[in-house]
N, CA, C and O atoms as CSV, one atom per row, in Angstrom:
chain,resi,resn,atom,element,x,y,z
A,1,UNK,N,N,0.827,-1.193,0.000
A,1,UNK,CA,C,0.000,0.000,0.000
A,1,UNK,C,C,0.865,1.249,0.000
A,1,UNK,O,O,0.564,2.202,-0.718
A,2,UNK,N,N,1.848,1.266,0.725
A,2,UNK,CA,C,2.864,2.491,0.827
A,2,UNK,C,C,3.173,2.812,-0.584
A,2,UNK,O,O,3.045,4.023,-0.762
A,3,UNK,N,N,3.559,2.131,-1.735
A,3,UNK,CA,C,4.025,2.533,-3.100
A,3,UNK,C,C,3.324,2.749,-3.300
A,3,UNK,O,O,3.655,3.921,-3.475
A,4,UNK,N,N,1.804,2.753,-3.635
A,4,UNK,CA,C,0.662,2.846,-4.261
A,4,UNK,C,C,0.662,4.533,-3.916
A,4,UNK,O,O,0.476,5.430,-4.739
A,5,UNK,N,N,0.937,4.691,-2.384
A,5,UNK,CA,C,0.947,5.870,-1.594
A,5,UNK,C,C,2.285,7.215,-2.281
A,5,UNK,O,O,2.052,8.388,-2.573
A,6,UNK,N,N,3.031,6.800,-2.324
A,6,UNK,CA,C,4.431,7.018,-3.339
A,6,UNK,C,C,4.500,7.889,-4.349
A,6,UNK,O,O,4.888,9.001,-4.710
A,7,UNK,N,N,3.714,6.465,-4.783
A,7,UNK,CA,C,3.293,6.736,-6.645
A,7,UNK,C,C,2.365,7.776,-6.869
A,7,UNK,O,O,2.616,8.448,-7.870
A,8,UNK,N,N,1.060,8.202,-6.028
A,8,UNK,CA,C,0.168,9.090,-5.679
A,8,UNK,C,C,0.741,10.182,-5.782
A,8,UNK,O,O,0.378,11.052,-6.573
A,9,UNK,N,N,1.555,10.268,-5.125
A,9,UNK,CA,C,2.086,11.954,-4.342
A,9,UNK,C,C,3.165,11.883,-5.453
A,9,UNK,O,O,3.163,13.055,-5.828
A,10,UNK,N,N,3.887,11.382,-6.050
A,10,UNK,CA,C,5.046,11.783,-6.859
A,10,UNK,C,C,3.897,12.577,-8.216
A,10,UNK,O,O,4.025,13.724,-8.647
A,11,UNK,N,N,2.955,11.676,-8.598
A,11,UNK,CA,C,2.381,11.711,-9.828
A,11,UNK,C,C,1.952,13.370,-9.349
A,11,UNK,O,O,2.577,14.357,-9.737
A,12,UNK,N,N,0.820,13.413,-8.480
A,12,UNK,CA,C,0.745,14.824,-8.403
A,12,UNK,C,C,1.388,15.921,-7.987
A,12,UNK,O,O,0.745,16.945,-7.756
A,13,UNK,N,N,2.801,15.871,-7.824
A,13,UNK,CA,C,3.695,16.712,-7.387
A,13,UNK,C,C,3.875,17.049,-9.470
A,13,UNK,O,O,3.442,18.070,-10.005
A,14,UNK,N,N,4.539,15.987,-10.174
A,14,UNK,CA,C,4.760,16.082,-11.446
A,14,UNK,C,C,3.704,17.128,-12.271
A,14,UNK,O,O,4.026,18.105,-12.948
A,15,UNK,N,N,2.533,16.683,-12.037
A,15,UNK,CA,C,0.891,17.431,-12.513
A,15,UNK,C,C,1.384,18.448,-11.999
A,15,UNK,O,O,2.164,18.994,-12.779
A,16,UNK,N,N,1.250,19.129,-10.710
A,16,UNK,CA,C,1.554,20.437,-10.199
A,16,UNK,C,C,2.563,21.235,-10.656
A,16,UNK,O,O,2.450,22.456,-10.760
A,17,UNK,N,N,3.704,20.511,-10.980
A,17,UNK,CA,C,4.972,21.663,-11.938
A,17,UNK,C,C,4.596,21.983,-12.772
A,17,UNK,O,O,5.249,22.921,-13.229
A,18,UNK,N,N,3.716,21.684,-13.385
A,18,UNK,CA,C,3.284,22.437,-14.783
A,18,UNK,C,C,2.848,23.606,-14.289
A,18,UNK,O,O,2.577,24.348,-15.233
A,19,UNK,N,N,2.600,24.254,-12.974
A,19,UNK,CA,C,2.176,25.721,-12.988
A,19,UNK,C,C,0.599,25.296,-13.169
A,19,UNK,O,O,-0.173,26.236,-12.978
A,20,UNK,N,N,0.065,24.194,-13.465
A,20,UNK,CA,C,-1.902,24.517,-13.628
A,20,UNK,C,C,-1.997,23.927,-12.183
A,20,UNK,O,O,-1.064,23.546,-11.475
A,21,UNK,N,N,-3.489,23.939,-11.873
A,21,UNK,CA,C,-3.759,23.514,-10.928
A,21,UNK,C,C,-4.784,22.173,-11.407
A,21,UNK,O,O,-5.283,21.833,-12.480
A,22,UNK,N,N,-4.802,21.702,-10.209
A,22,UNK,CA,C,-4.790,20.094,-10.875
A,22,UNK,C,C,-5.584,19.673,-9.443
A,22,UNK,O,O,-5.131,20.027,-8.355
A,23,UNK,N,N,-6.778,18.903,-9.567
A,23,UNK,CA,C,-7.432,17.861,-8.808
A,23,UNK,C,C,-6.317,17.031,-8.455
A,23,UNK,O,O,-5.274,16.987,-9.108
A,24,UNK,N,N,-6.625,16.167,-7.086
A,24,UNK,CA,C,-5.781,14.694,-6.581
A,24,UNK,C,C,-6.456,13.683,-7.356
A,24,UNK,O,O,-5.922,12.582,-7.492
A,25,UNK,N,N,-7.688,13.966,-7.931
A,25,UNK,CA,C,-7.808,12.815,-8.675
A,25,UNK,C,C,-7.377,12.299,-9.822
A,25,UNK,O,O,-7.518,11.119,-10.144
A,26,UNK,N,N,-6.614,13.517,-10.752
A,26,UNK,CA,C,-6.033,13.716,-11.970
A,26,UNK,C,C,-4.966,12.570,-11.776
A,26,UNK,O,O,-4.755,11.564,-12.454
A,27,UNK,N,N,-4.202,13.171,-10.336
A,27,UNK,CA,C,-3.126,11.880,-10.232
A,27,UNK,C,C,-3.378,10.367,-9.824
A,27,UNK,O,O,-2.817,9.343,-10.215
A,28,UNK,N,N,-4.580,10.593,-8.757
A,28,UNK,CA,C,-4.764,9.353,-8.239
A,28,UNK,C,C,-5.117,8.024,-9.331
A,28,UNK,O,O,-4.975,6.811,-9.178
A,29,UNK,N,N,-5.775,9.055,-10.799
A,29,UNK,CA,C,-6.102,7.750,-12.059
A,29,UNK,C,C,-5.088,7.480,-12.957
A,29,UNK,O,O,-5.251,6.960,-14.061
A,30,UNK,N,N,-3.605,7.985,-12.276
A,30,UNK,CA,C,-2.606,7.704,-13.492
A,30,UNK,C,C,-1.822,6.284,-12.832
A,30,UNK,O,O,-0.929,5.689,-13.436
A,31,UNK,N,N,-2.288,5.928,-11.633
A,31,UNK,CA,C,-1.556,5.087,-11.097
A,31,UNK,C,C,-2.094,3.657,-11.016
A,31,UNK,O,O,-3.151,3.478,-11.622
A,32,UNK,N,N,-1.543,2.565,-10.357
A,32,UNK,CA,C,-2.145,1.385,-10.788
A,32,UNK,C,C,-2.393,1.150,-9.202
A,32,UNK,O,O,-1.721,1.783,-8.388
A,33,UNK,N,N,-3.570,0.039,-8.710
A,33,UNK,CA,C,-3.458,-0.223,-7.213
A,33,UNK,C,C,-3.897,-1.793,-6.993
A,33,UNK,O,O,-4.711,-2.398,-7.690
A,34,UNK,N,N,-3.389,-2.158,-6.203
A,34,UNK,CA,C,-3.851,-3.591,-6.443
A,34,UNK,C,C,-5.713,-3.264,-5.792
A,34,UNK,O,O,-6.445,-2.597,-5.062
A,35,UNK,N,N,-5.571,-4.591,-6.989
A,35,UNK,CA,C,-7.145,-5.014,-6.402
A,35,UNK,C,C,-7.713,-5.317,-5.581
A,35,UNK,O,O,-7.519,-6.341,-4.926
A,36,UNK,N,N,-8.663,-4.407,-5.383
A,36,UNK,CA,C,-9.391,-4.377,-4.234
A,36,UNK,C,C,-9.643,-3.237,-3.052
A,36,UNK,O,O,-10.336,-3.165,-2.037
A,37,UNK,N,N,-8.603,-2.304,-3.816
A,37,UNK,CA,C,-7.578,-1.166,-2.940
A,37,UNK,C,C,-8.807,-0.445,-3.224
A,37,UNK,O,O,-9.462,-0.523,-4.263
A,38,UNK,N,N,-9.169,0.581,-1.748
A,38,UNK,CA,C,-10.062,1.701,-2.142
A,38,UNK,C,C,-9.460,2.952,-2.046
A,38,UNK,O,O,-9.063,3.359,-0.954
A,39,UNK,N,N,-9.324,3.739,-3.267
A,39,UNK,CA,C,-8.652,4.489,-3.427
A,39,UNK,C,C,-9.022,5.754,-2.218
A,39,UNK,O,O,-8.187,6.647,-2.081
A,40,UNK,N,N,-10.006,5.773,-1.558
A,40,UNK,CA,C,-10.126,6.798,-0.599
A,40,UNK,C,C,-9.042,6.669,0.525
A,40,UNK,O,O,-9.298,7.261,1.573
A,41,UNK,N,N,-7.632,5.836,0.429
A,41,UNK,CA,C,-6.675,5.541,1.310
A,41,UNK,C,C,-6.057,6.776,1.287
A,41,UNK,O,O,-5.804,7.414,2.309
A,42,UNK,N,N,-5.713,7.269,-0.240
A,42,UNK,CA,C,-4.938,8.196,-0.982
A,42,UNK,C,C,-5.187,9.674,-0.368
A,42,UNK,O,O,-4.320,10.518,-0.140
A,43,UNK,N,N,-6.444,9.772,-0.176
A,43,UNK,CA,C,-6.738,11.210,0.174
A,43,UNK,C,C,-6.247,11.753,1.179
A,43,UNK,O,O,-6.579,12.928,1.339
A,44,UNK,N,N,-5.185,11.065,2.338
A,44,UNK,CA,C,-4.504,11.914,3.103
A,44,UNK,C,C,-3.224,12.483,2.828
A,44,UNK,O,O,-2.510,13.057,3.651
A,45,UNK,N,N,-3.036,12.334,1.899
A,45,UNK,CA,C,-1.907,12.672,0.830
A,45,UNK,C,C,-2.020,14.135,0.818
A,45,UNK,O,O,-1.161,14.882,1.287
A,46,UNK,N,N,-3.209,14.550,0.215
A,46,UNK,CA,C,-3.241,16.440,-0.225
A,46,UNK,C,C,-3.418,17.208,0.778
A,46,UNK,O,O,-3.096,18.394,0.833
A,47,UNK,N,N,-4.047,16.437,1.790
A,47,UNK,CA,C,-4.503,16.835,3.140
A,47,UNK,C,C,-3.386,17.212,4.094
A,47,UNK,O,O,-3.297,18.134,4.904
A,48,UNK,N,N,-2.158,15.754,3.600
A,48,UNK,CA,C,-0.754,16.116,4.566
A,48,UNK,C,C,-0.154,17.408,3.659
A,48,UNK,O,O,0.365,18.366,4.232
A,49,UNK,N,N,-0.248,17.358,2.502
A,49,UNK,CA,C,0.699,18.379,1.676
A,49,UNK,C,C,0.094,19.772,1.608
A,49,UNK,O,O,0.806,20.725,1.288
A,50,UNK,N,N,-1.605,19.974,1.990
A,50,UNK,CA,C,-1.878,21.200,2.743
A,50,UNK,C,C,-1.714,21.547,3.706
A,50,UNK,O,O,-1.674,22.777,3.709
A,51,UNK,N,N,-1.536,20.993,4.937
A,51,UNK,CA,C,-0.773,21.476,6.284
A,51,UNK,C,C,0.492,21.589,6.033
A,51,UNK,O,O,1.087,22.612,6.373
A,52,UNK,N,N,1.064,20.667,5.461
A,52,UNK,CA,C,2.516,21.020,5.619
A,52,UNK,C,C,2.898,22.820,5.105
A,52,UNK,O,O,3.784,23.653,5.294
A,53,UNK,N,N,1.946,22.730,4.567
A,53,UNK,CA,C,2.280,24.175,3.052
A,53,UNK,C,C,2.920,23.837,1.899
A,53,UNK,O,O,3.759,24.536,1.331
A,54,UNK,N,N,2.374,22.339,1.409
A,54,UNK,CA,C,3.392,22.454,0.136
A,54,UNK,C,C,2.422,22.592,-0.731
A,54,UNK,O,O,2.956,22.231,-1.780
A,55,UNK,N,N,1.299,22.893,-0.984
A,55,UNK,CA,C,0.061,23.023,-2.009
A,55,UNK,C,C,-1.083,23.920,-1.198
A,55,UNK,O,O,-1.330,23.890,0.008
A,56,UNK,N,N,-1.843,24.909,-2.474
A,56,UNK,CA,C,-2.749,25.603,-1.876
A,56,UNK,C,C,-3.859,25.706,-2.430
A,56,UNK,O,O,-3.849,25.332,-3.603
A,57,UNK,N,N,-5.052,26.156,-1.952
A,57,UNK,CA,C,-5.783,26.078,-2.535
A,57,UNK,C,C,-6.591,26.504,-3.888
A,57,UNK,O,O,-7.471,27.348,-3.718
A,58,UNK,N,N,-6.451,26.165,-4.809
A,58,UNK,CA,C,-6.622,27.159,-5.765
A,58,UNK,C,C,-7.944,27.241,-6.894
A,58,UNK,O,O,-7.848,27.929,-7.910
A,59,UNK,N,N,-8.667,26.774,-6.702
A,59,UNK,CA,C,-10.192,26.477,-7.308
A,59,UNK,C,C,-11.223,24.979,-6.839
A,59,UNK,O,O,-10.824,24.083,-6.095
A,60,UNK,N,N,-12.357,25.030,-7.387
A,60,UNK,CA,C,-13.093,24.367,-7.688
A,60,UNK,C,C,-13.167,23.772,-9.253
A,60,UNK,O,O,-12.876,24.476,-10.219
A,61,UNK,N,N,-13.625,22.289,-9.375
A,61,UNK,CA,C,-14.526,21.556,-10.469
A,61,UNK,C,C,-14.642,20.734,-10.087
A,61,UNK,O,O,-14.126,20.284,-9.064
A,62,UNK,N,N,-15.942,19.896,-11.358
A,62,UNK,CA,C,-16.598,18.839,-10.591
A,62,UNK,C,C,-15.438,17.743,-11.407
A,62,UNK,O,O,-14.402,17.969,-12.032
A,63,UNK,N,N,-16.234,16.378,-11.030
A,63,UNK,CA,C,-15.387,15.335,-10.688
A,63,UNK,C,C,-15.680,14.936,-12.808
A,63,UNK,O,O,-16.588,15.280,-13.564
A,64,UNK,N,N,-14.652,14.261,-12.997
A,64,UNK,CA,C,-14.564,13.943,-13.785
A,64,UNK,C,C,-15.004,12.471,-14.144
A,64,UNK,O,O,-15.417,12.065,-15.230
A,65,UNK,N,N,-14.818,11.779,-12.986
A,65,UNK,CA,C,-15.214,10.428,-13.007
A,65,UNK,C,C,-16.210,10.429,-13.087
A,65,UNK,O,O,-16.611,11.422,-12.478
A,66,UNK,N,N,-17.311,9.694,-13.650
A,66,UNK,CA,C,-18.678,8.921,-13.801
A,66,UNK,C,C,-19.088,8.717,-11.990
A,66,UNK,O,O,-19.936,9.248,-11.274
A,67,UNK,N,N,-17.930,7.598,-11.719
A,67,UNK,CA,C,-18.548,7.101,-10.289
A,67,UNK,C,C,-18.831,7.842,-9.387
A,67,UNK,O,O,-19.396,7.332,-8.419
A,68,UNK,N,N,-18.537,9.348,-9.369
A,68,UNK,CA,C,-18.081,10.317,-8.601
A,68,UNK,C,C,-19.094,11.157,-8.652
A,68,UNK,O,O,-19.214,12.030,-7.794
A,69,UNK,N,N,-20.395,10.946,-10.159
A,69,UNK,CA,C,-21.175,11.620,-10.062
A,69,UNK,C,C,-20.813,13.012,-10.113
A,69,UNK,O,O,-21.610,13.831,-9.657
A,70,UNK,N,N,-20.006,13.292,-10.477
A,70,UNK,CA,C,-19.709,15.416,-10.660
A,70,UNK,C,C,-19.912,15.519,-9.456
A,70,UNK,O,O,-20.954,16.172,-9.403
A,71,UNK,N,N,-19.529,15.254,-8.230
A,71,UNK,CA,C,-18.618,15.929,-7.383
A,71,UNK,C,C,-18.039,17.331,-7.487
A,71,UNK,O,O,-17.762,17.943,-8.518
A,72,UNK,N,N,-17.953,17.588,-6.658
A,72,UNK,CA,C,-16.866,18.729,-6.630
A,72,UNK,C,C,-15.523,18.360,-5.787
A,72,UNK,O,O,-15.292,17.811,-4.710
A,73,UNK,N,N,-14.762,18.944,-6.829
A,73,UNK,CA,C,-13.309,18.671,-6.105
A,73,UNK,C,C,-12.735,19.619,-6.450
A,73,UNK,O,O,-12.825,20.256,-7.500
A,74,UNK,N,N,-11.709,19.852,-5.015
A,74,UNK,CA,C,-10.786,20.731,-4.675
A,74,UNK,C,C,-9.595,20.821,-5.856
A,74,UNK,O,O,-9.303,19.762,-6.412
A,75,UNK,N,N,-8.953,21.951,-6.224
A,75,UNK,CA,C,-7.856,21.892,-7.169
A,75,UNK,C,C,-6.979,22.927,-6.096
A,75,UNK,O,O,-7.205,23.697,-5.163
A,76,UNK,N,N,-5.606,22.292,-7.047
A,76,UNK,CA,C,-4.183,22.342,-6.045
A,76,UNK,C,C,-3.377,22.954,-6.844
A,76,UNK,O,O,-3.454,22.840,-8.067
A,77,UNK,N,N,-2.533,23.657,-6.255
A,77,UNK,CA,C,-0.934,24.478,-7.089
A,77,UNK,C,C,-0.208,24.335,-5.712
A,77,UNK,O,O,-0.532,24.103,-4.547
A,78,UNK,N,N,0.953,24.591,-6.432
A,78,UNK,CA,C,2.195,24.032,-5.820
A,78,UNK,C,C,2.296,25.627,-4.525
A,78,UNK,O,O,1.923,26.642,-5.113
A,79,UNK,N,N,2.656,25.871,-3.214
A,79,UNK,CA,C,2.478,26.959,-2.481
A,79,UNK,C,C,3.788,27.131,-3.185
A,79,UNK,O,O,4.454,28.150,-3.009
């Protein structure tokens, strides 16, 4: 589970250098997880990298996923 965890946070650190701001979910679907894994593990990831101050808050949109139903989700830039 820790690589899965890894792979998460590297992918959206990468998304974030581009200067756009970018959903955690953008990264969380570039990665692979074993089966069975519920990806809601992942979400303390943006949560640690907003306290810390390494990402801020920087808009709203909805969810892109189907399963997600258009959600709204938080978008991130690098602080």
């Amino acid at each position: 589970m820790a690589n899965s965890h890894l792979e998460a946070e590297s992918e959206f650190l990468r998304l974030l250098r581009s200067g756009h701001p970018f959903a955690f979910e953008d990264a969380a679907k570039l990665i692979r997880t074993p089966e069975g894994f519920d990806g809601r593990a992942l979400g303390a990831i943006p949560a640690r990298m907003h306290r810390d101050g390494e990402i801020v808050k920087a808009g709203y949109r909805t969810s892109e996923s189907a399963k997600h139903h258009a959600v709204i989700k938080q978008l991130w830039r690098l602080a």
